[in-house]
Phi, psi and omega in degrees: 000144185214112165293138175225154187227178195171161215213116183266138174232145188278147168260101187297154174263098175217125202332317197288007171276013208286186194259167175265159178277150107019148138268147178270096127220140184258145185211120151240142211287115149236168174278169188017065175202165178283141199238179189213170188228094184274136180236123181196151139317105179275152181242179183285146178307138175101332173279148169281144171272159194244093204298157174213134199282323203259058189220174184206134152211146209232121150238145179223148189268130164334297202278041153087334203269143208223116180248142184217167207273141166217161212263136190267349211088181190012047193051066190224111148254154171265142163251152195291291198235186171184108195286354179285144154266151175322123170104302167328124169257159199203163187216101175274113202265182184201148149208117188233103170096021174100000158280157212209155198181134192202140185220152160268150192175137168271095197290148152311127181310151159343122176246129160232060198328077146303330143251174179188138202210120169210154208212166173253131156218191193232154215228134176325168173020020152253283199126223187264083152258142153330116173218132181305218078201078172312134124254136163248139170240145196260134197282141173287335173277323199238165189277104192248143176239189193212181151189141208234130118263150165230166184246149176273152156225143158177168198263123181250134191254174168219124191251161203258181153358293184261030181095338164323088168259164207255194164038128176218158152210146168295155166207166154224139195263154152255136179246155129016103170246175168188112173227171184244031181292145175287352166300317197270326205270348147327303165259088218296352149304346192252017138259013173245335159230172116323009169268326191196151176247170169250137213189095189285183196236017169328301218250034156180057164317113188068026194224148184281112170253155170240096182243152179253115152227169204231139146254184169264299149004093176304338164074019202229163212265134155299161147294344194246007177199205166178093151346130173225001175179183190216156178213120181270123164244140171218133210232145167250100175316198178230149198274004186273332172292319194297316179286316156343281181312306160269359153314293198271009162299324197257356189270314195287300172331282196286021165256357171270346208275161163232037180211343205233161124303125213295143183269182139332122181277159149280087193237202216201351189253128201278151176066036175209209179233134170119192154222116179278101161221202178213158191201129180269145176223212156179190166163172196221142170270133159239193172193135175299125182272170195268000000 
């Protein structure tokens, strides 16, 4: 028989080593939509975030037409309109709490899914998966990055007491992404997460790309739900989104871990937190047979 023994040792806590807060802010760019600036003060885990009022941003376009912010609450400011295009270079100024600050950014070219196709096949250690299949073409001039999810529509029923159902409503989910293109498996963030994949355009540059994806999601009707369509997005970021984005994917990742310590998010807005970036898209509807 064999005792084993072992010793817990307490780490002490102690708050005033914590960072003072921050500013935070993030804005994402597209053409013809309305854009916003979220501005907030980082807290401690565990803390309400601290929206902050006293801030201004401004983009102004090479050719000079200059759009700016008027404060909505809960650290949101709105621009008044927004002039930017596919292509457009830009200068996102900021001053917040009387610190002043400017980043250059390109929004990204025009994105189009030409086809799009989808079928059930069966994917190791899934089974009989839901799968995707896009072709897009990739501008050959320029470094391109993409990032693709997709979403459930479907009826969540709800039932009383006695099993009875009482209820129903639509929603829609983000679901389970996944593909094995050597484009994705490339990029070695997109093992932290399923929500969404990521991808540069390094390994098929200037080519009519064809990629396959998949969920884990069965997409088939339940007690507990019925699916009714699905919505593919595929978008072309900017590389501060693209580096944003698989930081804080792998940032979400090792803070759930018990070996790793949560790394550095990536961002781009100097003396702060956060991300100024841009993005062009599409996407496709399918609806679900019953």
């Amino acid at each position: 028989m064999f005792f084993l023994s072992g010793c817990v040792k307490e780490i002490p806590y102690y708050p005033g080593n914590l960072s003072a807060p921050a500013p935070a802010v993030h804005c994402f760019i597209t053409p013809d939509s309305i854009v916003s600036a979220d501005c907030r003060l980082t807290a401690p885990f565990g803390s309400k975030d601290m929206p902050i009022a006293n801030a201004y941003f401004s983009i102004l376009k090479t050719n000079q037409a200059k759009d700016t912010t008027i404060y909505k609450g809960n650290g949101i400011h709105l621009f008044g309109s927004n002039s930017l295009n596919a292509g457009d270079t830009f200068i996102f100024k900021g001053n917040v709490n009387g610190y002043t600050f400017s980043i250059s950014e390109i929004v990204p070219g025009d994105i189009t899914i030409n086809t799009f196709d989808t079928t059930r096949q069966l994917i190791p250690g899934i089974g009989r998966a839901f799968s995707v299949a896009v072709r897009f073409d990739d501008d050959a001039v320029l470094e391109n990055h993409y990032r693709c999810y997709l979403y459930k529509t479907g009826y969540k029923y709800i039932y009383d007491y006695t099993g009875k159902l009482s209820d129903s409503f639509l929603q829609k989910d983000l679901i389970s992404l996944y593909s094995d293109d050597l484009a994705a498996v490339d990029n070695d963030y997109n093992n932290y997460s399923s929500r969404e994949v990521l991808f540069s355009d390094a390994t098929f540059n200037g080519v009519k790309k064809y990629m396959v994806f998949y969920t884990a999601d069965l997409l088939l009707k339940t007690a507990a739900e019925r699916p009714t369509g699905i919505e593919f997005h595929l978008e072309n970021i900017s590389k501060s989104l693209f580096n944003f984005y698989n930081t804080r994917n792998a940032h979400i990742w090792q803070q759930q871990s018990i070996s790793q310590l949560p790394g550095k998010i990536m961002g781009n807005v100097p003396g702060a937190y956060g991300v100024v970036g841009a993005y062009t898209g599409d996407y496709r509807k399918v609806v679900l047979r019953r």
